[in-house]
C-alpha positions in Angstrom: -7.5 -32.6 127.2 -10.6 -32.2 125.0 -12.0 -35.1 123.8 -13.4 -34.7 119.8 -16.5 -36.9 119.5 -17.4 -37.5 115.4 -20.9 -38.4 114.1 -20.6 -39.5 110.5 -22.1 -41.8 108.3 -20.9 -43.4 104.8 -23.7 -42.0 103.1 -25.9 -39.0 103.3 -29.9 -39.3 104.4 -28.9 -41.7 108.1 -30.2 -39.4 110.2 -26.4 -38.3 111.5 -27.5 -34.8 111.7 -30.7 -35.5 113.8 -28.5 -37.5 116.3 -25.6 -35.8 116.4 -28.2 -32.4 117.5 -30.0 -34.7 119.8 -26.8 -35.7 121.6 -25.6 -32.2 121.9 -28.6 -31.4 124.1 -28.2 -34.2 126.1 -24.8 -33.5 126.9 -24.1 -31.6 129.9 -21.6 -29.4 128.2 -20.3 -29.5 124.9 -19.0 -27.8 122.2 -21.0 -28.2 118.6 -18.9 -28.1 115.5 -20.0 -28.7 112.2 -18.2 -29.8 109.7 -19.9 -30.7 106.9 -18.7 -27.1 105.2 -20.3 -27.9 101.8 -23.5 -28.5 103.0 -24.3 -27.8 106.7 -27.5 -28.3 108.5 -26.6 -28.2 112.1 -27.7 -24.4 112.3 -31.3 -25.4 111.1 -31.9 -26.9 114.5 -29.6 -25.1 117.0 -30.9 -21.4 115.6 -27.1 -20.4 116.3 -26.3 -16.9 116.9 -23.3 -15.4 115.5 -20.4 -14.1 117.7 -17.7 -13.8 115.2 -17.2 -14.4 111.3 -13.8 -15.0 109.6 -12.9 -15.1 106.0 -11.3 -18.5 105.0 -8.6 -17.4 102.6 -6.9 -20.9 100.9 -6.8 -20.3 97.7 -5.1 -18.0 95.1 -6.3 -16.3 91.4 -4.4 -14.5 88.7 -5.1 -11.4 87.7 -3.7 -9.8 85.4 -2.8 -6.0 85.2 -3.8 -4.5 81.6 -1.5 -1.5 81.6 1.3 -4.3 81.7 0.0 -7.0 79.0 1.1 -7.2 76.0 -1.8 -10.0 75.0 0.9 -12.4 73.3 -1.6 -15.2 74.9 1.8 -17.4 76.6 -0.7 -17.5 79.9 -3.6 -18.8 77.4 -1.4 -21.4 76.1 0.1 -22.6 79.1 -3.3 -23.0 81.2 -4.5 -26.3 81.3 -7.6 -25.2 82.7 -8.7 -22.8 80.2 -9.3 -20.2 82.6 -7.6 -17.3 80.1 -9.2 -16.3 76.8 -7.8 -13.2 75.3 -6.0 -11.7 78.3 -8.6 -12.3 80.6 -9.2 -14.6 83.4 -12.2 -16.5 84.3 -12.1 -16.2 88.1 -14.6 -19.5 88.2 -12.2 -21.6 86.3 -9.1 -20.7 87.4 -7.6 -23.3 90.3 -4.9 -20.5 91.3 -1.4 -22.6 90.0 0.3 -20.0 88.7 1.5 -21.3 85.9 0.1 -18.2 84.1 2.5 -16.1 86.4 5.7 -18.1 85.8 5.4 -18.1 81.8 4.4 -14.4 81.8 7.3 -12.3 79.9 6.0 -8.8 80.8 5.4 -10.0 84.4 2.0 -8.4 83.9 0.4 -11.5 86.0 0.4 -11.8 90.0 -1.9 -14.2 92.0 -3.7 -12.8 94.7 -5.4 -14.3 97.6 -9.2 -15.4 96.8 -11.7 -15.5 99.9 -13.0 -19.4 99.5 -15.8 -19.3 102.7 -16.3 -17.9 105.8 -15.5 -19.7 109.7 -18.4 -18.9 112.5 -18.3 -18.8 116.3 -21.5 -18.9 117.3 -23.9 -19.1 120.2 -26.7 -21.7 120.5 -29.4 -22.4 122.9 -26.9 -25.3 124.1 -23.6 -23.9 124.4 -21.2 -22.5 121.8 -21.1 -23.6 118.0 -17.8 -23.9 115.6 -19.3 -23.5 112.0 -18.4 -22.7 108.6 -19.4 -21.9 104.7 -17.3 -22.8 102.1 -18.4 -20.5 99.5 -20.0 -22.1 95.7 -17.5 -23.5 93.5 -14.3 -23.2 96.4 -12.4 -26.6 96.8 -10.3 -26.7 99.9 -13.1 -28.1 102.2 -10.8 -30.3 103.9 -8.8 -27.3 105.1 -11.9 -25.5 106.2 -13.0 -28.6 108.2 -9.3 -28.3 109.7 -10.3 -25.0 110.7 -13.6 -25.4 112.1 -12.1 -28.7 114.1 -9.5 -25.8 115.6 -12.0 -23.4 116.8 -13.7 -26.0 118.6 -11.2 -27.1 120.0 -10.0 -23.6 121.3 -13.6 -22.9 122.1 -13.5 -26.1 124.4 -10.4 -24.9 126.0 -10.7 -21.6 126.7 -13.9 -22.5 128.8 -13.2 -25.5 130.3 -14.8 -27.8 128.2 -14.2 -31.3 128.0 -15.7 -32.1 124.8 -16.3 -30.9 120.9 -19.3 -32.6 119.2 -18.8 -32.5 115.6 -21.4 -33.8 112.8 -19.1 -35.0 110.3 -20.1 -34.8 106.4 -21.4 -38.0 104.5 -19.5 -40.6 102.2 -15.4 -41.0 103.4 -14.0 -38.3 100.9 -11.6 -35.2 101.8 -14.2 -33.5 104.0 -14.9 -36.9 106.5 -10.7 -37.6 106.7 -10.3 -34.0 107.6 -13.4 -34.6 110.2 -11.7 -37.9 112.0 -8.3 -37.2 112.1 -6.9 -37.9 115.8 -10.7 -37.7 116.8 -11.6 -40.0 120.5 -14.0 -41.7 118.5 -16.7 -42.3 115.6 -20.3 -42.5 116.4 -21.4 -44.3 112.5 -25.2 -43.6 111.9 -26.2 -46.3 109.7 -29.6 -47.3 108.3 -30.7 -51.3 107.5 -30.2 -51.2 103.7 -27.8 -52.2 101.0 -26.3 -48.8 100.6 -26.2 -48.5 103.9 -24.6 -51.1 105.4 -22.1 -50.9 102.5 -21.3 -47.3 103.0 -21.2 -48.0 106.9 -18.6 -50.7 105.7 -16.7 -47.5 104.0 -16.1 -45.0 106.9 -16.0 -48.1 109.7 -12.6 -49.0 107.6 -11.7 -45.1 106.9 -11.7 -44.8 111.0 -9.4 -48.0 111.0 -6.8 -47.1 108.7 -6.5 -43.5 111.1 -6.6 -45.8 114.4 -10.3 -44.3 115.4 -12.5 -46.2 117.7 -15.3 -47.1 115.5 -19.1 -47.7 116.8 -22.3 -47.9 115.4 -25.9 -46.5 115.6 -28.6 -48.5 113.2 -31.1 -45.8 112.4 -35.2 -47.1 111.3 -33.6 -50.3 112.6 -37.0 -52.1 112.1 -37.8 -51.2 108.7 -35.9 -54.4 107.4 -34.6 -56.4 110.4 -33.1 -58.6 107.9 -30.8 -56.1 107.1 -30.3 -55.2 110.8 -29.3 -58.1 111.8 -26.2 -58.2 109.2 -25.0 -54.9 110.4 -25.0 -56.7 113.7 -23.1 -59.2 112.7 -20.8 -56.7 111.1 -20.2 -55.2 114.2 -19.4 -58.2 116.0 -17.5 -59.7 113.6 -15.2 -56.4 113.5 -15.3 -55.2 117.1 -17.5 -52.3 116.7 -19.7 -51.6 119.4 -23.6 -50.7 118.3 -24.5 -48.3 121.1 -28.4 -48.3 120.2 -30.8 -49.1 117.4 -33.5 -46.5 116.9 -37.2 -47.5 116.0 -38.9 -45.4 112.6 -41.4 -43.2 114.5 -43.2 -40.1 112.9 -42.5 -38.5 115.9 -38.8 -37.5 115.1 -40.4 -35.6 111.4 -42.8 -34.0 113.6 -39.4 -33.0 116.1 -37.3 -31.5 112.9 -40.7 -29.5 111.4 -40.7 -27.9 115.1 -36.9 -27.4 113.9 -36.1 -29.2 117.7 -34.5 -31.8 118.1 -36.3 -34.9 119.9 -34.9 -34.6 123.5 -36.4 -30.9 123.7 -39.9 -31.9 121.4 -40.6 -35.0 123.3 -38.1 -35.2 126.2 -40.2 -38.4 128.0 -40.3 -40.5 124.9 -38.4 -44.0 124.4 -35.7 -42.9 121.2 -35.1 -40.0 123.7 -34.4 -42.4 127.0 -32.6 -44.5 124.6 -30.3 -41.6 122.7 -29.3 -40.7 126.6 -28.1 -44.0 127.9 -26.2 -43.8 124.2 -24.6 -40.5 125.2 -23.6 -42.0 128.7 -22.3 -44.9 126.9 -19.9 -42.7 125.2 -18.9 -40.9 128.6 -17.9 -44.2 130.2 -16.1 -44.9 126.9 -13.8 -41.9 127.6 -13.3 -42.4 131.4 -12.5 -46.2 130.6 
């Protein structure tokens, strides 16, 4: 059975990347996955190399054949999203219903498969990466997360791996419910303010509602301890385990301009001591 680990965060700027990275090298075998497909950062510190890429075809656009049209402008009138003007469609606007092709007398209009990003196995200097690219403009991110979720999981399979790490994207949208659905458990980066603890508040009751064991990491815990100390509470008052708080130290900006992450740029220092009695915390959580 492989176990899905997901590192998320209610809002974006936590430091879930950082940590989720930092974990992966601790580990002593994992599988990486990222899926945050709109915007995904994970490469930028794990340099991965890539094995295989696969078009990620979930989407459809009309096109329509000119030799057949008769321009009476029924597929104009009947798109709501203006994507035909004069027999010809915008590519950008159209959302691939096919109610163009339906009202279409001359049957001049077919809808036709549309590539909407690509799917990556990789290799990294830590093991093997699942990793996609949802093109600009494509919706469907929340099958492409499906999709990179899959390939990890048949990654960690296939090799005997016990474990896919995944950095989840920010906020609790599409994306993140694609990310933590029948997941082991989610790791919440957090940071002590007002956006933060209410957008921890956001994903800590997304993972609820799917039955996800929720815990917490407070990021630059001591830049307002007032504000620490009510995420605490939060935590206690709602059963979610905070598995570290991490000090604001230069050091981890001098890590990620190195492009490592801390375990590797500064393997003897106290955030990395502490971010590996986090990861064994979350080993004894599975074995419990």
């Amino acid at each position: 059975m492989v176990n899905e680990v997901a590192v998320i965060s209610g809002k974006g700027g936590t430091g879930k990347t950082t940590v989720c990275a930092a974990l992966g090298v601790i580990a002593d075998e994992v599988v990486m996955a990222d899926c945050d497909v709109d915007a995904p950062d994970l490469h930028i510190l794990l340099h991965p190399s890539i094995k295989t890429a696969t078009e990620f075809v979930a989407s459809k656009v009309a096109v329509i054949d000119e030799d057949l049209c008769t321009e009476c402008g029924l597929c104009g009138e009947a798109c709501r999203f203006g994507a035909i003007t004069d027999s010809r469609v915008d590519p950008i606007s159209c959302e691939g219903c096919g109610v163009c092709e339906y009202v279409c007398p001359e049957e001049a209009i077919q809808m036709v498969d549309r590539q909407s990003g690509n799917l990556y196995d990789s290799d990294t200097r830590i093991g093997r990466m699942a990793h996609a690219k949802l093109l600009p403009g494509e919706g469907n991110s929340g099958r492409l997360v499906t999709e990179v979720r899959k390939l990890g999981t048949k990654i960690a399979t296939d090799n005997g791996i016990s474990t896919v790490l995944i950095d989840g994207s920010p906020g609790i949208g599409c994306p993140v419910i694609a990310t933590v659905t029948g997941i082991k458990l989610g790791i919440i980066v957090t940071e002590p303010t007002m956006s933060g603890i209410h957008d921890m508040q956001r994903v800590r009751e997304l993972l609820r509602k799917f039955s996800v064991k929720a815990t917490v990491i407070i990021n630059k815990f001591d830049l307002n301890l007032e504000n620490t100390e009510a995420i605490e509470r939060y935590c206690a008052e709602n059963d979610v385990e905070v598995l570290g708080r991490i000090k604001f130290d230069p050091i981890m900006t001098k890590s990620m301009v190195a492009a490592q992450t801390l375990p590797e740029f500064a393997p003897d220092h106290e955030i990395s001591q502490l971010l590996r009695k986090i990861w064994d915390r979350v080993n004894e959580g599975f074995s419990s």
